[in-house]
mmCIF file as gemmi writes it, N, C-alpha and C atoms, coordinates in Angstrom:
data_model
loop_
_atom_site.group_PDB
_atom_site.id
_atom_site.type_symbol
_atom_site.label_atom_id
_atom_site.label_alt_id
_atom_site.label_comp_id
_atom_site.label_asym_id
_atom_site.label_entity_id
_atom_site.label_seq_id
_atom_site.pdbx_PDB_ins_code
_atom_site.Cartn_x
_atom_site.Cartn_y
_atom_site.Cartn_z
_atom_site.occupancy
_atom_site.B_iso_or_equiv
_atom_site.pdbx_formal_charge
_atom_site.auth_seq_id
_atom_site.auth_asym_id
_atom_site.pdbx_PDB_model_num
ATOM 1 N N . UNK Axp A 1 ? -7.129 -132.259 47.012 1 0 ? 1 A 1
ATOM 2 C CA . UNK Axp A 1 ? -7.88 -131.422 47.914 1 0 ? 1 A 1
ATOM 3 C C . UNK Axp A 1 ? -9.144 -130.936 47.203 1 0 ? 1 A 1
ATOM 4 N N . UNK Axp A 2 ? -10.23 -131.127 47.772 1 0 ? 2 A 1
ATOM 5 C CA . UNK Axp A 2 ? -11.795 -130.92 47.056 1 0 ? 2 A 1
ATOM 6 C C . UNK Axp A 2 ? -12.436 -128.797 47.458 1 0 ? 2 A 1
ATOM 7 N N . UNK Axp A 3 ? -12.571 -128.841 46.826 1 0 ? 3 A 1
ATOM 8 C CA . UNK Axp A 3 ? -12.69 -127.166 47.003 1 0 ? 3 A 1
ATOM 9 C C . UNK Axp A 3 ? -14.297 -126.929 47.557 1 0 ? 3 A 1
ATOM 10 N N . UNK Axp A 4 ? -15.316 -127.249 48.683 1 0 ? 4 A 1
ATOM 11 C CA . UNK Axp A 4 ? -16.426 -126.701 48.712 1 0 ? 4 A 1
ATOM 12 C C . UNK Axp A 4 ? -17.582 -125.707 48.776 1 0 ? 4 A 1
ATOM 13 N N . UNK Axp A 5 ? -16.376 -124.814 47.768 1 0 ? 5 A 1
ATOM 14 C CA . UNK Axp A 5 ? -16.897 -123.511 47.823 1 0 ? 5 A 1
ATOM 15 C C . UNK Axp A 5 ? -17.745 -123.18 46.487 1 0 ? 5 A 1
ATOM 16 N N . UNK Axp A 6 ? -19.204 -122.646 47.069 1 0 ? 6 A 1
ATOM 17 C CA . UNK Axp A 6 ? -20.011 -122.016 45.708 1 0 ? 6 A 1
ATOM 18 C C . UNK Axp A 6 ? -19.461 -120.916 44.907 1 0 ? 6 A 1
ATOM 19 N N . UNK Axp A 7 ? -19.796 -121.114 43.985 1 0 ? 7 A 1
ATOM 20 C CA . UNK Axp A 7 ? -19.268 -119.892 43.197 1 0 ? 7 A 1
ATOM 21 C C . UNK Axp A 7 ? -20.921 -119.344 42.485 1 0 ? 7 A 1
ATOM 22 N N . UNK Axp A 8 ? -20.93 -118.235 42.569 1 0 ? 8 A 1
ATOM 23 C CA . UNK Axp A 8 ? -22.132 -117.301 41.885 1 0 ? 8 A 1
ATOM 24 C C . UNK Axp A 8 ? -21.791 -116.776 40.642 1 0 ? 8 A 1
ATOM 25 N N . UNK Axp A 9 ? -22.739 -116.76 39.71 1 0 ? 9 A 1
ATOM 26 C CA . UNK Axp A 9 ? -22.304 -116.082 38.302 1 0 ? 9 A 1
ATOM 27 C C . UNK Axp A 9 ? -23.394 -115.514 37.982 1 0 ? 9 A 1
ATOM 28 N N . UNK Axp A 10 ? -23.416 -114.285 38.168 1 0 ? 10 A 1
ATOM 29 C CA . UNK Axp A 10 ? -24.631 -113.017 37.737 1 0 ? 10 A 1
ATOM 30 C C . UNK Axp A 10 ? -25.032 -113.014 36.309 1 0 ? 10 A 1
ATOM 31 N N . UNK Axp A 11 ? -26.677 -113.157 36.431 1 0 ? 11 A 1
ATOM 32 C CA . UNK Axp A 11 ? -27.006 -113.373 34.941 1 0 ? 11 A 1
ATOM 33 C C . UNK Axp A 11 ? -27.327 -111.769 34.248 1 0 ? 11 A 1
ATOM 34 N N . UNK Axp A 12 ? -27.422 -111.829 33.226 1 0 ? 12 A 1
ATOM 35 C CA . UNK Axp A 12 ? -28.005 -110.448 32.474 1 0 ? 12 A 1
ATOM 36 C C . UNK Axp A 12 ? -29.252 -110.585 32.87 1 0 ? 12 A 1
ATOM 37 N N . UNK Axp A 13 ? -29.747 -109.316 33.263 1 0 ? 13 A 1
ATOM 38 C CA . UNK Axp A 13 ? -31.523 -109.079 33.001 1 0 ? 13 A 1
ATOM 39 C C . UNK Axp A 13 ? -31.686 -109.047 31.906 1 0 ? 13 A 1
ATOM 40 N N . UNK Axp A 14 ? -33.288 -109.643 31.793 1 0 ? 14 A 1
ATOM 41 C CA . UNK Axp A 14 ? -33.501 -109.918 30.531 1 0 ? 14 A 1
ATOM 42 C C . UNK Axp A 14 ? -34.393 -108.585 30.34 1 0 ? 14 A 1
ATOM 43 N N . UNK Axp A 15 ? -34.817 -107.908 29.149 1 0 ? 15 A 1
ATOM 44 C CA . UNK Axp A 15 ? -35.782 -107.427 28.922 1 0 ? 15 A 1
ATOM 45 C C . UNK Axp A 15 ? -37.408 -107.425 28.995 1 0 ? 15 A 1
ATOM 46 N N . UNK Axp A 16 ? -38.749 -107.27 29.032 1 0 ? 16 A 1
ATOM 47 C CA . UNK Axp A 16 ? -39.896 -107.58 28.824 1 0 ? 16 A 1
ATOM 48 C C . UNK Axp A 16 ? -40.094 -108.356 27.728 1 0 ? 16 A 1
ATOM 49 N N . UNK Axp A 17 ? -39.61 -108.139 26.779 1 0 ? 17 A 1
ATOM 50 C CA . UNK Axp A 17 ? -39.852 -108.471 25.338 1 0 ? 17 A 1
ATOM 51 C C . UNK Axp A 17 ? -39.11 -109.929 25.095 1 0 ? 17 A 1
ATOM 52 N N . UNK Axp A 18 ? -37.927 -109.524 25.665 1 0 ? 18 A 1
ATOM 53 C CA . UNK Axp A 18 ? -37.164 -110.893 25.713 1 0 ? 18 A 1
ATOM 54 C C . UNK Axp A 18 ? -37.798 -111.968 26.41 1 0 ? 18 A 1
ATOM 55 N N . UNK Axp A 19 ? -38.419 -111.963 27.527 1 0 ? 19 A 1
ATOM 56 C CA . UNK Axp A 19 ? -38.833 -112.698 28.443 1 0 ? 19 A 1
ATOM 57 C C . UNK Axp A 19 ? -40.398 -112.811 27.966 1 0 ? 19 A 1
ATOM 58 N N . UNK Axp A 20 ? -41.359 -111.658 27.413 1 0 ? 20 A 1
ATOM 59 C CA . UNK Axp A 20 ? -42.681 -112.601 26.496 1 0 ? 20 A 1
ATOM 60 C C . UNK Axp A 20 ? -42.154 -113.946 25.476 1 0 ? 20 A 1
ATOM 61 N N . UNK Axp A 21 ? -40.851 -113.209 24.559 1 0 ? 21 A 1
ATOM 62 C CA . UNK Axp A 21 ? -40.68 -114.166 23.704 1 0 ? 21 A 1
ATOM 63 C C . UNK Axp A 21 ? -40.756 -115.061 24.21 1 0 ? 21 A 1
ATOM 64 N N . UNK Axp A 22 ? -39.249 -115.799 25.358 1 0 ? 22 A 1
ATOM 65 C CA . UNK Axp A 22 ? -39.277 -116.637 25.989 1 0 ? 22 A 1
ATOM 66 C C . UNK Axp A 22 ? -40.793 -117.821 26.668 1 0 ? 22 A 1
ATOM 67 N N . UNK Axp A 23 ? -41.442 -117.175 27.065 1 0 ? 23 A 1
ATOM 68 C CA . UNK Axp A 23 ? -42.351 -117.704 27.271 1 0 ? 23 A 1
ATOM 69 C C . UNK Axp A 23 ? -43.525 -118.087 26.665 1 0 ? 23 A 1
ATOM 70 N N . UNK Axp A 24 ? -43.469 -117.105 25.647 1 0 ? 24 A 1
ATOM 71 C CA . UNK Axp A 24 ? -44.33 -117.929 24.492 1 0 ? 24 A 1
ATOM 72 C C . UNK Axp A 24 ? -44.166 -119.126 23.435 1 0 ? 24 A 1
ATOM 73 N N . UNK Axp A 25 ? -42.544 -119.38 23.611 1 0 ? 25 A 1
ATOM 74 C CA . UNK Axp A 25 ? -42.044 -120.73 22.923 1 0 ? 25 A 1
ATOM 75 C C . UNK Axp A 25 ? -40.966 -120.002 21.997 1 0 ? 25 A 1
ATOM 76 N N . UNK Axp A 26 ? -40.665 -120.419 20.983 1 0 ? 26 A 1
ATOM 77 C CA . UNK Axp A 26 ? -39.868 -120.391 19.826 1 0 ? 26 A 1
ATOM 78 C C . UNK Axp A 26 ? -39.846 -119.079 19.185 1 0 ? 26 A 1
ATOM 79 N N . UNK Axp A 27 ? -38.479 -118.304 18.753 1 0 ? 27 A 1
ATOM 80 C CA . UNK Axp A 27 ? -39.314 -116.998 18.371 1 0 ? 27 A 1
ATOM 81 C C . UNK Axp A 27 ? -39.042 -117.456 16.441 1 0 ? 27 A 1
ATOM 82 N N . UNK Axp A 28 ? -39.5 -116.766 15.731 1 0 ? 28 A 1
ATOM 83 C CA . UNK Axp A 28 ? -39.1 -116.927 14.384 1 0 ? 28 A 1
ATOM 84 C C . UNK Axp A 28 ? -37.656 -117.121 13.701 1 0 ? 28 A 1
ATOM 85 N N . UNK Axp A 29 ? -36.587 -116.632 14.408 1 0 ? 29 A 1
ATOM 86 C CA . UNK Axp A 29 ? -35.315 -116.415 14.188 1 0 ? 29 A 1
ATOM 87 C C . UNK Axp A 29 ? -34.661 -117.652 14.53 1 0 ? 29 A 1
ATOM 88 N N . UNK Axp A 30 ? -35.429 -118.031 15.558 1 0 ? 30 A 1
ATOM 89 C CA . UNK Axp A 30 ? -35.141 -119.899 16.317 1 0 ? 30 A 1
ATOM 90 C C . UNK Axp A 30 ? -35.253 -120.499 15.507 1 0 ? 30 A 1
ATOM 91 N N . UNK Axp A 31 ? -36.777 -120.464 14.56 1 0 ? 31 A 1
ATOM 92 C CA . UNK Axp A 31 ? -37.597 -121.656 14.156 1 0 ? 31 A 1
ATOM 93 C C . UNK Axp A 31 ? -36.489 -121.663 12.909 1 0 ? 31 A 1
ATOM 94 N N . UNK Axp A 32 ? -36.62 -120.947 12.236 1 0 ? 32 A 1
ATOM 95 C CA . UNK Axp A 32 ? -35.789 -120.68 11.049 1 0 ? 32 A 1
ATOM 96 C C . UNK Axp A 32 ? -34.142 -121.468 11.21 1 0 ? 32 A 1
ATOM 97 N N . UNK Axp A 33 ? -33.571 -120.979 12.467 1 0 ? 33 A 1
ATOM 98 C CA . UNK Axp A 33 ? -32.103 -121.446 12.815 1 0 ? 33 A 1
ATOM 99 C C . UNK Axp A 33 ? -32.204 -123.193 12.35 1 0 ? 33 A 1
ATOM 100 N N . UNK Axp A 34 ? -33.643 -123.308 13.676 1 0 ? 34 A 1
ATOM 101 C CA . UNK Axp A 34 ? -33.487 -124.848 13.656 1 0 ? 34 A 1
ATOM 102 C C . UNK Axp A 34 ? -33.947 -125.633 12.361 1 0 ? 34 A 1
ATOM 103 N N . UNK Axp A 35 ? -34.366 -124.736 10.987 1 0 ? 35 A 1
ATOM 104 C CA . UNK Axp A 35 ? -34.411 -125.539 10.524 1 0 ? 35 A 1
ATOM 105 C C . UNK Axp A 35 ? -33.289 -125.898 9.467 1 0 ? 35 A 1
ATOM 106 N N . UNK Axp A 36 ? -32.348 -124.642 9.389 1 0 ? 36 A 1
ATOM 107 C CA . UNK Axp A 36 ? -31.233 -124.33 8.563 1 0 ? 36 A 1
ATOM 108 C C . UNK Axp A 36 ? -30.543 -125.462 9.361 1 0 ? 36 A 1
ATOM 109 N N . UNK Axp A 37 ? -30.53 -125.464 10.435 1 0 ? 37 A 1
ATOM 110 C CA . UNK Axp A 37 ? -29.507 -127.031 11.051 1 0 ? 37 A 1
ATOM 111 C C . UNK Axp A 37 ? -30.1 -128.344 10.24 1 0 ? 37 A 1
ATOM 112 N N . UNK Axp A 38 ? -31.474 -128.32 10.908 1 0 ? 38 A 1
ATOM 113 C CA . UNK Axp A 38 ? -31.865 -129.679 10.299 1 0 ? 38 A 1
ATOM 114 C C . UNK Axp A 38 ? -31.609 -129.821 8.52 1 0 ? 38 A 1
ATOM 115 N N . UNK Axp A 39 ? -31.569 -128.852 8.325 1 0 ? 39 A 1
ATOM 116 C CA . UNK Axp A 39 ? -31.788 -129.37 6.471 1 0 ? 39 A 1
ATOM 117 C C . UNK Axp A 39 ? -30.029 -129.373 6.16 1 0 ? 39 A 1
ATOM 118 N N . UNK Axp A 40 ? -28.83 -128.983 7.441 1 0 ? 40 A 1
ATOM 119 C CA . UNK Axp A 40 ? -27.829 -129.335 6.858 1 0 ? 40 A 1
ATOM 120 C C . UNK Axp A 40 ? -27.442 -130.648 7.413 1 0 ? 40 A 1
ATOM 121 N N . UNK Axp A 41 ? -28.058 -130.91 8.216 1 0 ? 41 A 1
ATOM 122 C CA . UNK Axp A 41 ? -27.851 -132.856 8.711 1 0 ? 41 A 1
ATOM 123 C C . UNK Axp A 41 ? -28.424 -133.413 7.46 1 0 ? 41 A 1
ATOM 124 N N . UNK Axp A 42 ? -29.952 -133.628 7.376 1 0 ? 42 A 1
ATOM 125 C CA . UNK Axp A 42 ? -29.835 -133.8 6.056 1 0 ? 42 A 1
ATOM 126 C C . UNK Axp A 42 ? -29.428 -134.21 4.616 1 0 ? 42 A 1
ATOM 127 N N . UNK Axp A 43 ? -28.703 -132.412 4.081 1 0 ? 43 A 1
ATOM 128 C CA . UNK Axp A 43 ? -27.726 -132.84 3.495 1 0 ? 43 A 1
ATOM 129 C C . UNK Axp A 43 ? -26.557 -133.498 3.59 1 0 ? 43 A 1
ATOM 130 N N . UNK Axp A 44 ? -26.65 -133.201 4.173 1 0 ? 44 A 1
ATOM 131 C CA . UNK Axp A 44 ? -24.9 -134.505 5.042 1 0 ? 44 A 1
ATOM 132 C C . UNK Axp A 44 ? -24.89 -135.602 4.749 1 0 ? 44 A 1
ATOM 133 N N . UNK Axp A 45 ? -26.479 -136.443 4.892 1 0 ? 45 A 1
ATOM 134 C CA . UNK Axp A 45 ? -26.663 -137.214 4.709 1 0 ? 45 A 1
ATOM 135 C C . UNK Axp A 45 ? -27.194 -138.335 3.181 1 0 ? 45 A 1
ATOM 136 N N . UNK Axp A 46 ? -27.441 -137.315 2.753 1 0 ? 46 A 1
ATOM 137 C CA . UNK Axp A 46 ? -27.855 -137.241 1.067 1 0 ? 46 A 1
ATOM 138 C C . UNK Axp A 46 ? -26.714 -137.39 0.871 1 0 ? 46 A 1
ATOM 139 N N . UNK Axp A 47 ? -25.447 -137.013 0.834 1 0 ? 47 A 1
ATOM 140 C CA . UNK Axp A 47 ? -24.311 -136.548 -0.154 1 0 ? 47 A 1
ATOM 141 C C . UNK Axp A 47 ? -23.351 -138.239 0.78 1 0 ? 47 A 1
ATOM 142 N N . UNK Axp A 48 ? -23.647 -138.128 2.128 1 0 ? 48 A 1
ATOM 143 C CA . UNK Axp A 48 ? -22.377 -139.429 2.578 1 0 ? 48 A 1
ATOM 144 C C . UNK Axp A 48 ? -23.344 -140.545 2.288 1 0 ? 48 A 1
ATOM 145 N N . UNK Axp A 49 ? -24.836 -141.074 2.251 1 0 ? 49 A 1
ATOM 146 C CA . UNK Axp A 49 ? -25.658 -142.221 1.538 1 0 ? 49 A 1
ATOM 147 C C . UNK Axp A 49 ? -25.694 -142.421 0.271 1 0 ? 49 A 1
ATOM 148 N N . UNK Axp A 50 ? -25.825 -141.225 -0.253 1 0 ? 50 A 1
ATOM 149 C CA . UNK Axp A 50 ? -26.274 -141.418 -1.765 1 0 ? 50 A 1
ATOM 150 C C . UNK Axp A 50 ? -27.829 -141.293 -2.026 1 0 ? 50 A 1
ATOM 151 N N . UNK Axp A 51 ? -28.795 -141.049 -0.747 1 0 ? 51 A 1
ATOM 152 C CA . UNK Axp A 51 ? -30.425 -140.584 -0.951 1 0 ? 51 A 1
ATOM 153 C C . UNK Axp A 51 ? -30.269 -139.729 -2.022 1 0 ? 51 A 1
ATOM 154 N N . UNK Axp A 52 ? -31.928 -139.807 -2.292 1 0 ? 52 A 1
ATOM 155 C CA . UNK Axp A 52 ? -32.098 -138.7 -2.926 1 0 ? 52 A 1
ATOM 156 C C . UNK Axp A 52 ? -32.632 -137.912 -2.421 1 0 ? 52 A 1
ATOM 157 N N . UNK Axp A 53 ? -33.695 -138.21 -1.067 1 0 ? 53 A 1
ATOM 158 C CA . UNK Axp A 53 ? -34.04 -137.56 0.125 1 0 ? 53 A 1
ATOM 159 C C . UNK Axp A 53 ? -34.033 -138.224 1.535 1 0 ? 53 A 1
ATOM 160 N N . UNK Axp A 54 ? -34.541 -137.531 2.289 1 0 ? 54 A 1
ATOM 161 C CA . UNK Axp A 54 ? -34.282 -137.906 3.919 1 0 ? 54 A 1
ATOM 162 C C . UNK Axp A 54 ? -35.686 -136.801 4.651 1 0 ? 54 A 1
ATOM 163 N N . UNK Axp A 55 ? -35.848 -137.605 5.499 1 0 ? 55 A 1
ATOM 164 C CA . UNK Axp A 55 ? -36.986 -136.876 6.665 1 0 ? 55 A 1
ATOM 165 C C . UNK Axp A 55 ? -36.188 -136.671 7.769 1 0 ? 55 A 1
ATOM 166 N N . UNK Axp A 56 ? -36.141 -135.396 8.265 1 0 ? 56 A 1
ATOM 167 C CA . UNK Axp A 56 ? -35.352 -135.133 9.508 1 0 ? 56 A 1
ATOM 168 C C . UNK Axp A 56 ? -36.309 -134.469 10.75 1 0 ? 56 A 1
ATOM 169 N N . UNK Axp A 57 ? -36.268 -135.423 11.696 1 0 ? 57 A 1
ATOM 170 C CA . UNK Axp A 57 ? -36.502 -134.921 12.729 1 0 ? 57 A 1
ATOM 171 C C . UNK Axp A 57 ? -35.997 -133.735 14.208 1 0 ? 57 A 1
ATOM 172 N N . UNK Axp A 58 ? -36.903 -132.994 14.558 1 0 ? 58 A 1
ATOM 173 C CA . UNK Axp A 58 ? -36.375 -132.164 15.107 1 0 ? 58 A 1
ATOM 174 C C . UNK Axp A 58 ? -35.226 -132.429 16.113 1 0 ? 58 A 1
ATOM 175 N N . UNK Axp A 59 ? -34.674 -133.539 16.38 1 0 ? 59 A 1
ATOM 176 C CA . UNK Axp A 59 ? -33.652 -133.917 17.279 1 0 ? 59 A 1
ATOM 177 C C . UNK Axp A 59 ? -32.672 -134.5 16.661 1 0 ? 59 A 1
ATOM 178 N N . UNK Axp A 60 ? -32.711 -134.115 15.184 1 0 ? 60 A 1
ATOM 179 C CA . UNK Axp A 60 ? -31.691 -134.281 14.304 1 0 ? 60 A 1
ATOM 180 C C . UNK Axp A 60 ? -31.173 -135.873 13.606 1 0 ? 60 A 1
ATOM 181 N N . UNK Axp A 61 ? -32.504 -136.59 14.221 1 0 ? 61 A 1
ATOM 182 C CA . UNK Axp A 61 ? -32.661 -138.002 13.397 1 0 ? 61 A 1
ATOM 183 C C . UNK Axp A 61 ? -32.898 -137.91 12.006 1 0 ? 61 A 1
ATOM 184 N N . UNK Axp A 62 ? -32.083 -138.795 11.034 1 0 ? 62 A 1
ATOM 185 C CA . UNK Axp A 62 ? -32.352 -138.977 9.421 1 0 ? 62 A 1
ATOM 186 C C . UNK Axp A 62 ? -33.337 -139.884 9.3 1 0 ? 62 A 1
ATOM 187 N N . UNK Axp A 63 ? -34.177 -140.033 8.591 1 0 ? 63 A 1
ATOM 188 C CA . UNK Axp A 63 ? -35.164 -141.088 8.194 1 0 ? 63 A 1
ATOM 189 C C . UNK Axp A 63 ? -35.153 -141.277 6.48 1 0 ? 63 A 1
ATOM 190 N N . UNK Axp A 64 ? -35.58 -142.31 5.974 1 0 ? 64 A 1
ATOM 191 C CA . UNK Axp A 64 ? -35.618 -142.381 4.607 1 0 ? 64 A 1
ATOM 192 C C . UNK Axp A 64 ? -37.206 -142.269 4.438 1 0 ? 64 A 1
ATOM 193 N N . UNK Axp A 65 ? -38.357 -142.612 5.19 1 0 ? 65 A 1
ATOM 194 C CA . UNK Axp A 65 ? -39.224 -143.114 5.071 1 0 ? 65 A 1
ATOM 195 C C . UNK Axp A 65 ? -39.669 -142.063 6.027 1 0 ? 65 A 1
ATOM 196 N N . UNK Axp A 66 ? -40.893 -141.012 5.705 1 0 ? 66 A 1
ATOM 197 C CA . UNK Axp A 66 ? -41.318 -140.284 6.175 1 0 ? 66 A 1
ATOM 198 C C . UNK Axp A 66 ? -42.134 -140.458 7.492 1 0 ? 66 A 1
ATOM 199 N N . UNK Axp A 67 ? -42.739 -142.061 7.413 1 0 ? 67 A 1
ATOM 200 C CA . UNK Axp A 67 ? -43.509 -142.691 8.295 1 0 ? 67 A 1
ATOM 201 C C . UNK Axp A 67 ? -42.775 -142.948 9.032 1 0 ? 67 A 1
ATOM 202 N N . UNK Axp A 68 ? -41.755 -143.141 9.093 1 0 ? 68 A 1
ATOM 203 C CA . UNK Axp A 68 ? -40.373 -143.895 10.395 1 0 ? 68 A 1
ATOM 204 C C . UNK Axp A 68 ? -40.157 -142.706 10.657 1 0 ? 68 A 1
ATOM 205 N N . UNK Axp A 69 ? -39.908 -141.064 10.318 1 0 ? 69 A 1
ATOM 206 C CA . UNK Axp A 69 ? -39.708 -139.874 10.644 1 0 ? 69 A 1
ATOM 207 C C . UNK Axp A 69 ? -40.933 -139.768 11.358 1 0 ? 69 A 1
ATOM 208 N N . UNK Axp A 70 ? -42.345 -139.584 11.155 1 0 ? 70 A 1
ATOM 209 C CA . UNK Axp A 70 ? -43.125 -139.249 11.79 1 0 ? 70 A 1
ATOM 210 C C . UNK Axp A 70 ? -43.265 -140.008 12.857 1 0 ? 70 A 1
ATOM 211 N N . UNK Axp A 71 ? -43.422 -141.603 13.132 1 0 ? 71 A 1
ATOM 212 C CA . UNK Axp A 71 ? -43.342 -142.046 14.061 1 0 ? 71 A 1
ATOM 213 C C . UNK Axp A 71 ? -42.473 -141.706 15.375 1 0 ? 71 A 1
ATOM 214 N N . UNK Axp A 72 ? -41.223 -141.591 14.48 1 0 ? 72 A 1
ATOM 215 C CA . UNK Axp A 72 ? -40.079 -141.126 16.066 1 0 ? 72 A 1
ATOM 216 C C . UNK Axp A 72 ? -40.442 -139.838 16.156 1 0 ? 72 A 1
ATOM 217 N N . UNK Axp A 73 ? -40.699 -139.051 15.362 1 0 ? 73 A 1
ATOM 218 C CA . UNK Axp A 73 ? -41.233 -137.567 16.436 1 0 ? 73 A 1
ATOM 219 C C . UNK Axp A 73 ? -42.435 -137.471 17.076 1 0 ? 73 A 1
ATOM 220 N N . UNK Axp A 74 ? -43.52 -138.526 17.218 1 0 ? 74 A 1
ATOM 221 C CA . UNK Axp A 74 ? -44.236 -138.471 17.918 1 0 ? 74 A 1
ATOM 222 C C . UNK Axp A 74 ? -43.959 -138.476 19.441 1 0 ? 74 A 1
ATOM 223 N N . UNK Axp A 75 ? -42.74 -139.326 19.484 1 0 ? 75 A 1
ATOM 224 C CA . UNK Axp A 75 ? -42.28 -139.058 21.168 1 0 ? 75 A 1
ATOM 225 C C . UNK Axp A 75 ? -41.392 -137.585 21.026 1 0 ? 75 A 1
ATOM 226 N N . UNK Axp A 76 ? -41.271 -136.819 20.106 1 0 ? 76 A 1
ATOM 227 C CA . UNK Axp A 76 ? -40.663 -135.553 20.372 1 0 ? 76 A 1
ATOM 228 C C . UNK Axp A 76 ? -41.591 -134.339 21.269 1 0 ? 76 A 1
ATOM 229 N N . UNK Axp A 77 ? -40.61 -133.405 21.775 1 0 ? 77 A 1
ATOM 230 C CA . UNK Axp A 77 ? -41.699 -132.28 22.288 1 0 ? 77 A 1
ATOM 231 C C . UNK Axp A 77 ? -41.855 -131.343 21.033 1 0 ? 77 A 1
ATOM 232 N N . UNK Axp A 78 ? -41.302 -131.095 20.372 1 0 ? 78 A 1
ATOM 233 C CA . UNK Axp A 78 ? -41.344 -130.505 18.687 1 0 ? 78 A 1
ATOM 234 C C . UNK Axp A 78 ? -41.11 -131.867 17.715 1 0 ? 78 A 1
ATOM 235 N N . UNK Axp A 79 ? -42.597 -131.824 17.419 1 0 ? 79 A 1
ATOM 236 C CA . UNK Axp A 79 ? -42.659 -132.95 16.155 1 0 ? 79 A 1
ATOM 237 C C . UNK Axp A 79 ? -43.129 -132.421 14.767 1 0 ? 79 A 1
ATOM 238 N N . UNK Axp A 80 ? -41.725 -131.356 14.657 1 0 ? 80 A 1
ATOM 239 C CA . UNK Axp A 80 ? -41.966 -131.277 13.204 1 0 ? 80 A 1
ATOM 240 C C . UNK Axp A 80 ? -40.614 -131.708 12.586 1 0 ? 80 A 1
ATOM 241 N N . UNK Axp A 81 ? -41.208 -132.473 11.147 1 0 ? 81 A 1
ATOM 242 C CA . UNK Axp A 81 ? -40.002 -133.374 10.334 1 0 ? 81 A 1
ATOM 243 C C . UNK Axp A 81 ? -40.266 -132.964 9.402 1 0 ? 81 A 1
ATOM 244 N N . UNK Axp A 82 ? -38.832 -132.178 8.784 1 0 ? 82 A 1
ATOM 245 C CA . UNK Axp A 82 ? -38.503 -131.717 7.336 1 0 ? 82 A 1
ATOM 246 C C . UNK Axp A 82 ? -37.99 -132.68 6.488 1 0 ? 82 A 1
ATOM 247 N N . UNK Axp A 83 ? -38.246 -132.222 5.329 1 0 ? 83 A 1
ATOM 248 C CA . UNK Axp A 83 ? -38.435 -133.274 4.169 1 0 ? 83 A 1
ATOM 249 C C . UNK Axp A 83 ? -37.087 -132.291 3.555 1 0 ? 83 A 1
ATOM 250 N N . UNK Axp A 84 ? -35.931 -133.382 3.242 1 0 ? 84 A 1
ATOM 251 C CA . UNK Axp A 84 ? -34.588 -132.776 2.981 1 0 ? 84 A 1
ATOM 252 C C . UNK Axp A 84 ? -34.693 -133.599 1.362 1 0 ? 84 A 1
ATOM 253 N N . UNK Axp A 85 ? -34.253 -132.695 0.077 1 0 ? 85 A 1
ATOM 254 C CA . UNK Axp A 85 ? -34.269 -133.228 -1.203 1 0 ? 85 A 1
ATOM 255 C C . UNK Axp A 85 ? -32.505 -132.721 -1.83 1 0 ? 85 A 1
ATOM 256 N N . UNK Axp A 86 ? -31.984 -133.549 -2.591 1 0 ? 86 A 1
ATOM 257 C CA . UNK Axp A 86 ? -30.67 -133.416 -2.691 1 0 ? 86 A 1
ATOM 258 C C . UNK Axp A 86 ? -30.731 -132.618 -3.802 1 0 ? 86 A 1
């Protein structure tokens, strides 16, 4: 039996401040998060290859070759690629 009933789920209001951030892009606490992720893919990857480094792209691609990193983040909407050292 298929149920076609909506269900509603009330969001929090956001604040002013919350909602400039929002709209101005990334706040510092983000940028920082995302890069503590990227540099632990990365390492992940240093330690299960055996690199001695890796270029990581913001969508969490490994590269050995900074140019093969930069290339694939050119189709990214954030094309910045950290340079991960073991």
């Amino acid at each position: 039996m298929e149920n076609n009933e909506k269900t509603t789920v009330e969001q929090p209001v956001e604040s002013s401040t919350e909602t400039a951030v929002a709209k101005k892009g990334k706040s510092a606490d983000t940028k920082k998060s995302a890069s503590s992720v990227l540099e632990k893919v990365g390492k992940t990857i240093i330690r299960e290859r055996g690199y001695a480094e890796v270029f990581v792209t913001a969508d969490g691609q490994a590269f050995r070759l900074e140019s093969d990193a930069k290339n694939h983040a050119r189709n990214l909407k954030d094309r910045e690629v950290l340079k991960v050292k073991k």
